[in-house]
C-alpha positions in Angstrom: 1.2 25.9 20.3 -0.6 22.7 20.0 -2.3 21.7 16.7 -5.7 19.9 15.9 -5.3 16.9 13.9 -6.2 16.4 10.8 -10.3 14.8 10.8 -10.8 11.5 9.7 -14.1 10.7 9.0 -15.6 6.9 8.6 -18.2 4.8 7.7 -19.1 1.5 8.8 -20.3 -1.6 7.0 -22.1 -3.6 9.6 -22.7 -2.6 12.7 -22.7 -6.1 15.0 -21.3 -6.6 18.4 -18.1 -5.9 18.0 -18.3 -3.0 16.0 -20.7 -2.0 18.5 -18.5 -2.7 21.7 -15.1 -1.3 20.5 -15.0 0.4 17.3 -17.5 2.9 17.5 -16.6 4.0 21.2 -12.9 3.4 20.3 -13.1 5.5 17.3 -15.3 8.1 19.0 -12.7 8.3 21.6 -10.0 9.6 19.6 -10.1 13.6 18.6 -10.6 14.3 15.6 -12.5 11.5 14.3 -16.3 11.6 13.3 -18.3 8.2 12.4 -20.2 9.9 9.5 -22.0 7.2 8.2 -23.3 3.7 8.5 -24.8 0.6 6.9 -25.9 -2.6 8.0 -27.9 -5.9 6.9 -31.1 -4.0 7.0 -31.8 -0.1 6.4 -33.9 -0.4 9.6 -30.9 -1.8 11.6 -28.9 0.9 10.1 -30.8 3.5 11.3 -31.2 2.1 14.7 -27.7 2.3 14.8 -27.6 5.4 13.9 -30.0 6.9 16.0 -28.0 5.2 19.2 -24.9 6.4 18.0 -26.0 10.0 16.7 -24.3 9.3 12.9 -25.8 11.8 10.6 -26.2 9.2 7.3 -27.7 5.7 6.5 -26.8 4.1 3.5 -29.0 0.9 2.5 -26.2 -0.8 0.2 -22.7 -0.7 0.8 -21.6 -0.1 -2.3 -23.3 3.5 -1.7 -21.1 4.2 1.8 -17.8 3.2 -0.2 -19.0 5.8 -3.2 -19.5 8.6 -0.3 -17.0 11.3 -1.5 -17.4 12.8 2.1 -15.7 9.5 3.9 -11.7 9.0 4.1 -12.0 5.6 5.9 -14.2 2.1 5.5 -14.8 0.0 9.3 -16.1 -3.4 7.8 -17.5 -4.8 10.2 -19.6 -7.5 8.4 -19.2 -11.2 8.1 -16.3 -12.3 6.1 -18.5 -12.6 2.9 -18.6 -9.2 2.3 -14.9 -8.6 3.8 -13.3 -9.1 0.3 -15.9 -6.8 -2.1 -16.0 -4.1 0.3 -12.3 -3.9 0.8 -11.7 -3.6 -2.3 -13.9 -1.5 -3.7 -12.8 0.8 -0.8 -9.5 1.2 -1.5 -10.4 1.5 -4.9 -12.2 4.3 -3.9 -9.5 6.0 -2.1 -10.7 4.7 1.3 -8.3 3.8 4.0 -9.7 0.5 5.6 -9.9 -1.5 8.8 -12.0 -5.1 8.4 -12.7 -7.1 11.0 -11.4 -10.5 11.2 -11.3 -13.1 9.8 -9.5 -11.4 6.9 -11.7 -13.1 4.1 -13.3 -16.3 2.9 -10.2 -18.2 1.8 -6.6 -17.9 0.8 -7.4 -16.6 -2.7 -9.4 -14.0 -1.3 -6.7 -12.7 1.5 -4.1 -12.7 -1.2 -6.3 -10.4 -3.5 -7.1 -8.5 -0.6 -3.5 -8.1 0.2 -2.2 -7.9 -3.6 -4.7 -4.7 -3.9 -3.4 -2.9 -0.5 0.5 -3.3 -2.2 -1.1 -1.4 -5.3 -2.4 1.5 -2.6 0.7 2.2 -0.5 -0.3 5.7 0.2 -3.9 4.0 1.9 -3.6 1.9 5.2 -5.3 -1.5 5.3 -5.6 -3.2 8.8 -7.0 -6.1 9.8 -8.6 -6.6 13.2 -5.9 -8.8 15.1 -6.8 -11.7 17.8 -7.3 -10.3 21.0 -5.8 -13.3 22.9 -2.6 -12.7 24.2 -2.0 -9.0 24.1 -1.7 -8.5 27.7 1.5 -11.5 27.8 2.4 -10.4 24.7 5.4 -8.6 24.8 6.6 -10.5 27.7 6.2 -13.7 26.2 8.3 -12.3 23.2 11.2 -11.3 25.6 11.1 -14.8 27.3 11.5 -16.3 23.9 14.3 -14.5 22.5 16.6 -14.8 26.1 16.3 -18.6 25.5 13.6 -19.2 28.5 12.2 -22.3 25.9 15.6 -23.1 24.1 14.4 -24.7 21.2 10.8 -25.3 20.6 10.0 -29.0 20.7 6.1 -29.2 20.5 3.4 -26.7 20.5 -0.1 -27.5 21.9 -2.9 -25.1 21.0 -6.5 -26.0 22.5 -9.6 -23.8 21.6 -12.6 -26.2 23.5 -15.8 -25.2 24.6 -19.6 -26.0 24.8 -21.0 -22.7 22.7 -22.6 -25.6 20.1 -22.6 -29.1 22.4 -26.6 -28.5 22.3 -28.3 -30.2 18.8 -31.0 -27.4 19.5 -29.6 -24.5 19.5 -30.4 -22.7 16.2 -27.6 -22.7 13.3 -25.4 -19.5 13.7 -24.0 -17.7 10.9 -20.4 -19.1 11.5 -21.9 -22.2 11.0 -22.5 -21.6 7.2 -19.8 -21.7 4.9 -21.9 -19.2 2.5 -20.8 -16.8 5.5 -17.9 -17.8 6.6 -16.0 -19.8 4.3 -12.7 -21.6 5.1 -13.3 -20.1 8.5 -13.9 -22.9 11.6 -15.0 -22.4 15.3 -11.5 -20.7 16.6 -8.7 -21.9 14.6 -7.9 -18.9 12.9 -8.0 -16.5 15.6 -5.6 -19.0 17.7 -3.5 -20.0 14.7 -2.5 -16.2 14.4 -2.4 -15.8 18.2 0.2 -18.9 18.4 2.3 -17.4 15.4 3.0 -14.2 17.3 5.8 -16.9 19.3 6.6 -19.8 17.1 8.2 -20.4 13.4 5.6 -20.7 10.6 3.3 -23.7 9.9 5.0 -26.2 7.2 2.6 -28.9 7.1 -0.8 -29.7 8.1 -2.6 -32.9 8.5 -6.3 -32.7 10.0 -9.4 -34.2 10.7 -12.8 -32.4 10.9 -16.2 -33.4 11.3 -19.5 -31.9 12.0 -20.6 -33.9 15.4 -24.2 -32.0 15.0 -24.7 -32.1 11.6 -28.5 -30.7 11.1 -29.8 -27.8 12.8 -33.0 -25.7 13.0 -32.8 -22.3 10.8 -34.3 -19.9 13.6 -35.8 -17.7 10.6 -37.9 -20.4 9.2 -38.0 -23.0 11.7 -36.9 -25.8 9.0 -33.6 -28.4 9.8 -30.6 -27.5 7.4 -27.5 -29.0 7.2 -24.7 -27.3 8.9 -22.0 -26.2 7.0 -18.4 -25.5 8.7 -17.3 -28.1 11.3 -17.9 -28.1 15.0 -14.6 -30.5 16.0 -11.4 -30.1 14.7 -7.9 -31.7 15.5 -4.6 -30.6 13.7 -1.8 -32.0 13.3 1.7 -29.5 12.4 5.3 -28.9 11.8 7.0 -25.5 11.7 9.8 -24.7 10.2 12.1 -24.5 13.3 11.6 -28.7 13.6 8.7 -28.7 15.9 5.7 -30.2 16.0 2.4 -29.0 16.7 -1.3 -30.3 18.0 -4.5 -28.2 17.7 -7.9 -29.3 19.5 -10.9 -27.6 18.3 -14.2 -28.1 19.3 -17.6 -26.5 20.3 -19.7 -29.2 21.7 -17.6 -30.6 24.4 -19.1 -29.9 28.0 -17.1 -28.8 31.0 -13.8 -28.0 28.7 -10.7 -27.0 29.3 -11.3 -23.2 27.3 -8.5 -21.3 25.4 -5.2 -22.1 25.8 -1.4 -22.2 24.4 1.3 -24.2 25.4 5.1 -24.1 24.1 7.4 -26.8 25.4 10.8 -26.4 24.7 14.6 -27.9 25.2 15.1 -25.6 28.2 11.4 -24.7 29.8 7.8 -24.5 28.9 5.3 -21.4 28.7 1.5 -22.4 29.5 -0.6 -19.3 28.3 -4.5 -19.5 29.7 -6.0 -17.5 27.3 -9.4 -17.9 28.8 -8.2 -16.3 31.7 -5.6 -14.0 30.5 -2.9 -16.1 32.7 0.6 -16.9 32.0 2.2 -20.0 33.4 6.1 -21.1 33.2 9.1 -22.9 34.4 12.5 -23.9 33.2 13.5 -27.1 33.4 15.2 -27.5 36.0 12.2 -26.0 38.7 9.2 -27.4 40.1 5.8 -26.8 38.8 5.0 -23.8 36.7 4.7 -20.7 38.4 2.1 -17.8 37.4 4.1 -14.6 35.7 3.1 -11.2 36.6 3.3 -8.8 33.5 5.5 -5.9 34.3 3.2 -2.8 33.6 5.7 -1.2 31.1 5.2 -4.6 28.8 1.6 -4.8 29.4 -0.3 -4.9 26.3 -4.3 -4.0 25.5 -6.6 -3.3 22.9 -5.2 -0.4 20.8 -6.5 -1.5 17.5 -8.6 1.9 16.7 -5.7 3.9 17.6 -3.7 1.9 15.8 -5.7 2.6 12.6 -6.1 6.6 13.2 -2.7 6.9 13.6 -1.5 4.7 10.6 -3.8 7.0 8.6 -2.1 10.0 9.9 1.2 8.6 9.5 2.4 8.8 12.8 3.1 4.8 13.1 2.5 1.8 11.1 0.4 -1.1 11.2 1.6 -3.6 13.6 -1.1 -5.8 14.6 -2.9 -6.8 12.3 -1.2 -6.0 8.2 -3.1 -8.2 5.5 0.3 -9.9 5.2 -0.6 -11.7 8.7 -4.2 -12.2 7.3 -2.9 -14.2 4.4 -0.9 -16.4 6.5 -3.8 -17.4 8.9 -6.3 -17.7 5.9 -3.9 -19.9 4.2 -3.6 -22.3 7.4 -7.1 -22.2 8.0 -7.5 -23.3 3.9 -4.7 -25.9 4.1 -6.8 -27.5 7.1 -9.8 -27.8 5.4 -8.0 -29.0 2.3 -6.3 -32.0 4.4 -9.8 -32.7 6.3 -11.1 -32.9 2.6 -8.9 -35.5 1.2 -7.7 -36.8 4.0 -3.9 -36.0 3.1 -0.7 -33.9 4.6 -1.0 -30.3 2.9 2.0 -27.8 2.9 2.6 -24.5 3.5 2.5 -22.2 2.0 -0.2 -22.8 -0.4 0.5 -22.4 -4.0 -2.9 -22.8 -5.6 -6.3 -22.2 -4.1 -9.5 -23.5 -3.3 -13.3 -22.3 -2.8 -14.8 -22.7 0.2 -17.5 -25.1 -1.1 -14.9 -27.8 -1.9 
């Protein structure tokens, strides 16, 4: 005799795109869970959202939603600003929690983010992982530990696009630090996407600079200064030896997109991120050859699964814990810092910084 399983009920803090596109469906999707209640930037917004969605309350002020005795679980789905104040009032409010990344606003943040989910082991707290890779993933990870790379050598991560290359284009909220902090274009997201296959980050050195560095404010029409960069370049070692080289930038036209390359002792893995392709070959062959994930190692999007069934204790959370949060927040911080000052910065971090340094 099958069994119903036990209802989870949530409610979401901000309901953007993303939220939108694959929580709510994916959460909706799974029995047994109800979307309960909502709140977003504006009450009108909120109940939009809830209208669309047919969620029975609107809350105008988060700290409301996370109060609601009726809700088991918190969706923040916000910028990072609010990722650290709701998370933790949530889970101390009992809440279980899933937050969108990027984790927070800076190392500090992550770490009390993290250092509060430790003092709530019997709550799970998730963070939305990158969603590059996922498909190669497992493959990639099998490939790696039979030797296909031998030893890592260097590691090339490129993250270039046009989404900012035009000085009109209104400022976007990624582009204030106020918003999102530490956070730049897609360094985090590829940072934690690279260390699903490599050894940890060691040292950073990097330069960073804001190519466009006025834009109009599309509320008021006036030019403000922009405040997170729009060209990055890293320079790395991990702790295996190797040596590693980020490109970063959103106003370069006709660029190369997403992509992450491993060259080892023995062979060299190309993964096109963009376009979800996987290129290799050892050493010894002639040019890299596409790979065709077996279906059985195919990975996808499972991340609201993931979440239900973490809170029903049925697995734990694999991708993403705060623990991996903390890492990529303190990389992202130890770039900035080196940017800064102009000066090598190791890892891990063992002070902090705000994000208006």
């Amino acid at each position: 005799m099958s069994t119903r399983p036990r209802p989870i009920r949530v409610g979401i803090v901000g309901a953007g795109s993303i939220a939108r596109t694959r929580h709510l469906p994916g959460l909706l999707a799974i029995p047994g869970v109800e979307i309960v209640a909502v709140c977003n930037r504006s009450r009108d917004s909120a109940s939009r959202i809830a209208r669309e969605w047919n969620i029975p309350r609107v809350h105008g002020a988060w700290e409301s939603l996370v109060e609601d005795e009726s809700i088991d679980a918190v969706v923040v789905g916000a910028w990072p600003y609010l990722h650290y104040p709701v998370t933790l009032a949530a889970l101390d409010a009992g809440k279980h929690v899933l937050t969108q990344a990027r984790l927070a606003m800076s190392a500090r943040e992550a770490q009390r983010m993290h250092d509060k989910a430790l003092e709530k082991p019997e709550l799970t707290a998730m963070v939305v992982p990158s969603p590059y890779g996922l498909t190669g993933d497992e493959l990639l990870r099998r490939m790696i530990e039979d030797g296909f790379l031998g030893s890592l050598r260097e590691l090339h991560v490129t993250g270039m696009n046009a989404d900012l290359a035009d000085p009109l284009a209104p400022i976007g909220w990624r582009q204030r630090a106020r918003y999102s902090g530490f956070n730049m274009l897609t360094l985090g997201i590829l940072h934690e996407t690279a260390a699903r296959w490599t050894a940890p980050a060691t040292r950073v050195w990097a330069w960073a600079l804001k190519t466009i560095p006025e834009r109009v404010e599309p509320e008021s029409g006036e030019r403000v200064r922009v405040g997170t960069p729009d060209s990055v370049q890293v320079v790395t070692t991990q702790a295996d030896g190797s040596r590693g080289l980020y490109r970063l930038s959103g106003v370069t036209w006709h660029a190369p997109g997403l992509s992450i390359e491993m060259y080892g002792s023995h062979g060299t893995i190309r993964y096109d991120l963009s376009k979800d392709r996987i290129l290799a070959a050892r050493r010894d062959e002639g040019d890299l050859r596409e790979l065709v994930v077996p279906e059985e190692l195919r990975g996808r999007w499972r991340v609201e699964e993931e979440f239900i069934a973490a809170i029903r204790g049925e697995e734990p959370v694999r991708r993403s814990t705060f623990a991996d949060g903390v890492r990529y927040m303190q990389f992202t911080e130890a770039v900035a810092r080196s940017s800064r000052h102009q000066i090598p910065v190791d890892l891990p971090l063992t002070e902090f910084s705000h994000p208006g340094i």
